[in-house]
C-alpha positions, -999 to 999 in steps of 0.1 A, spaced: -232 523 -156 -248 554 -173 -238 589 -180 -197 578 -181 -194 602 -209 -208 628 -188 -180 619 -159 -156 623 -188 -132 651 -170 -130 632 -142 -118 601 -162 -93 624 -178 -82 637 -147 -71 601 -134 -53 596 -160 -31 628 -156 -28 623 -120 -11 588 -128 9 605 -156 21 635 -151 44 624 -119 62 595 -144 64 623 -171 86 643 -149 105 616 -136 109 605 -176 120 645 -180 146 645 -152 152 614 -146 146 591 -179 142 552 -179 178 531 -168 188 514 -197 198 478 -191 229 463 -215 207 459 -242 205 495 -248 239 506 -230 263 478 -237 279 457 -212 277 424 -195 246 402 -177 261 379 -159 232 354 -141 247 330 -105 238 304 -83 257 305 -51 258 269 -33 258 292 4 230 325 15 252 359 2 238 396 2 239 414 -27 266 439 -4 291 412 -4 287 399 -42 293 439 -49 324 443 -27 336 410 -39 332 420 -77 349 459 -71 375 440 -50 385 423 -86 390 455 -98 354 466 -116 343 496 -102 309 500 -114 284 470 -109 249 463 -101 238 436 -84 199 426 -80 188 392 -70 172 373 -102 148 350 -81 134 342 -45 160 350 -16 158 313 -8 178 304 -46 207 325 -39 204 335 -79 217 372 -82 222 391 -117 256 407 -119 257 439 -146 293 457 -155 310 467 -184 313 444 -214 336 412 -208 341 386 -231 337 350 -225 370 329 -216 383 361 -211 411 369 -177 394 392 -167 365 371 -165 382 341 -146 399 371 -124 358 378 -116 351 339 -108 381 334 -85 368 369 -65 332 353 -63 348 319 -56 376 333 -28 352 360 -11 314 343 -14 322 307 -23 311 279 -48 286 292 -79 267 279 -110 269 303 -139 231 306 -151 237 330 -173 261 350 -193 258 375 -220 275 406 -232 263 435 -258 287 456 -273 279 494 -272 274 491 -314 249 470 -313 231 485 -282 227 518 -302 210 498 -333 188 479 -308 177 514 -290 174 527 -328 154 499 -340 129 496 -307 119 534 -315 120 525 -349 94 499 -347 69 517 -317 64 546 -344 57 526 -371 35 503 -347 14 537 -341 12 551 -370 -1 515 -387 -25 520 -362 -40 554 -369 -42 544 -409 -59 510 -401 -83 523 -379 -90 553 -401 -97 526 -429 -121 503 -406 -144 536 -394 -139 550 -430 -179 551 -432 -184 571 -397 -188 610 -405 -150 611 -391 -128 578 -394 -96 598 -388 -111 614 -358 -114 575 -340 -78 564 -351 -67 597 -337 -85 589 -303 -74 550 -304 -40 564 -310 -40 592 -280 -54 567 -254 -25 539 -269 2 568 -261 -15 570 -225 -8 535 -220 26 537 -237 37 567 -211 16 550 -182 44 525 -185 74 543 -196 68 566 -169 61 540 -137 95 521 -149 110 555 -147 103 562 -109 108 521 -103 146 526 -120 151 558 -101 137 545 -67 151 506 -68 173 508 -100 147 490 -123 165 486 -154 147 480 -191 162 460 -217 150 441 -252 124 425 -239 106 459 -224 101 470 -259 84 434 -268 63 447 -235 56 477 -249 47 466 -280 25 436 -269 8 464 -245 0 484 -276 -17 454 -298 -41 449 -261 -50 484 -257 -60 493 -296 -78 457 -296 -101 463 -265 -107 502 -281 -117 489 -315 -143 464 -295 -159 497 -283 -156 517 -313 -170 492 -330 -199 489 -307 -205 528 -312 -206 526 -347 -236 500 -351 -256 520 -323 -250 551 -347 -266 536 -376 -296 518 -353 -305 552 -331 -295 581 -357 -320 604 -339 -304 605 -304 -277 627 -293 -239 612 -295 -229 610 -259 -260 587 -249 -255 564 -278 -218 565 -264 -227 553 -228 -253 529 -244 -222 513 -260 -200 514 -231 -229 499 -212 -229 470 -238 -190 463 -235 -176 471 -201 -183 439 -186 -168 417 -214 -138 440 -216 -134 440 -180 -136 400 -174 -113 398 -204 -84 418 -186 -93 405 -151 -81 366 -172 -50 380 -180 -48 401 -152 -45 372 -126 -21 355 -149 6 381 -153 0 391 -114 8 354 -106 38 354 -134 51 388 -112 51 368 -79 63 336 -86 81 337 -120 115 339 -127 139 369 -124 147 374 -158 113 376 -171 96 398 -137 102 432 -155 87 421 -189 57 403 -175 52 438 -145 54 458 -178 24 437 -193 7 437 -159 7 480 -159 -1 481 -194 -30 459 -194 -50 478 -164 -36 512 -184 -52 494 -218 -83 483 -198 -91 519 -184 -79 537 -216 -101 518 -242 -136 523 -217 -128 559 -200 -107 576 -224 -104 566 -262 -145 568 -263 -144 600 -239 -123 615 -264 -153 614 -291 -177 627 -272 -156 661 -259 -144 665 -301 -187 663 -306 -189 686 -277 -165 711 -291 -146 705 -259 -109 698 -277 -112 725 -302 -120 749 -276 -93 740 -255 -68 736 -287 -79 776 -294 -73 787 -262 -36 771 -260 -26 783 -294 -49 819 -294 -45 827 -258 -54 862 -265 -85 860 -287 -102 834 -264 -101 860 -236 -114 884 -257 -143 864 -266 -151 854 -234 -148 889 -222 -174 894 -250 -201 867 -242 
């Protein structure tokens, strides 16, 4: 359990490694938008006889709508698919023109669900959702600036709680990216209360160990920084680990037996929780002790002053 803050590379490296491939699928790629953000029409059915999604799509593009996607909403055995095209209106023709397809080509269904976005207010929820993450963050980094306002640097731990809150934020942004690209995972409204929920756990569990670190500080002022760090990490780890394992087995079971229409908020929690969980021991408190070390400001220097860090290593 000691000397984690002496691993500290090693910790950042992980978190690279399991960021940097969903950063350039974000790049290249970017997340695919459900209706919510795009506009369109979620259109949830029970069919009373088994189906494939194959025949529910050449039933649908057989009524004339060329693009659709269709992704079961629920265990094979409920013969529940969701059905996503272009924005049609309820008691609409072209919607009964739809039904009679299904109907004719499939067979008998229950409507579960049925809801359509227009593309004007898909733009204001997209708006608001980044709207709302950046304020999230930046209340963050004043509030936690305000709680460690009597360390020797209260802006330097909200700037760490708010770097390891963005890993958690990308951790997920970027796995939804390669799951949309790879099996056409698509986010909607409820991803950003995900998001946001995933934020409020990670910043929560961080400020447990910050907090930790600041009473050791003022009971051992004589010893160095990084051993009063792992002392504190020593003291939390367990309780922060058995916290998230609770909610970890919760969401996992929520992922394998809940409903469709809920599986991509509750995976987002589920990824976002572990993210939080590792973030808040082997990052956010890592992050102190390489800023005490001089390790960030060297590295800062030597991205922005290319030059004059060679020259001064050329001179030691």
């Amino acid at each position: 359990m000691a000397h984690l803050a002496s691993r500290r590379k090693i910790w950042f490296a992980i978190s690279l490694a399991v960021i940097i491939p969903g950063l350039i699928c974000l790049i290249f790629s970017g997340l695919k938008l459900g209706i919510d953000f795009t506009g369109g029409t979620l259109w949830e059915v029970q069919f009373a006889k088994p189906t494939t999604t194959v025949a529910i799509t050449n039933a649908v593009r057989g009524a004339g709508v060329s693009e659709v996607v269709v992704q079961p909403s629920g265990p094979e055995s409920d013969q529940s698919y969701f059905i996503r095209l272009h924005e049609v209106r309820e008691g609409s023709p072209e919607k009964k023109q739809l039904a009679n397809a299904l109907t004719s080509q499939i067979g008998p269904f229950t409507e579960l669900e049925f809801s359509a976005v227009s593309g004007s207010v898909s733009t204001q929820i997209r708006n608001r959702a980044i709207f709302a993450v950046g304020i999230a963050s930046i209340g963050i980094l004043l509030y936690i600036a305000y709680a460690f306002r009597n360390t020797q640097n209260p802006l330097l731990y909200g700037s760490s709680a708010l770097v390891a809150m963005l890993h958690d934020v990308f951790v997920v942004l970027g796995i939804f990216s390669i799951l949309g690209l790879l099996f056409g995972v698509q986010i909607d409204a409820l991803f950003v209360t995900a998001l946001l929920t995933v934020i409020g756990f990670s910043v929560h569990d961080t400020i447990v160990v910050f907090d930790r670190i600041r009473e050791n500080l003022a009971r051992h002022p004589g010893e160095q920084f990084e051993e009063i760090v792992d002392y504190s990490l020593a003291q939390t780890i367990v309780r922060s680990v058995n916290t998230s394992m609770t909610v970890i087995f919760t969401l996992l079971a929520l992922v394998l037996f809940g409903g469709g229409s809920t599986r991509n908020f509750v995976l987002a929690l589920l990824i976002g929780v572990v993210s939080g969980t590792y973030s808040s021991i082997f990052n956010a408190s890592q992050l102190l002790v390489a800023w005490d070390h001089g390790e960030i400001q060297r590295l800062f220097q030597r991205v922005t002053h290319p030059g004059s860090w060679a020259s001064a290593s050329t001179g030691d």
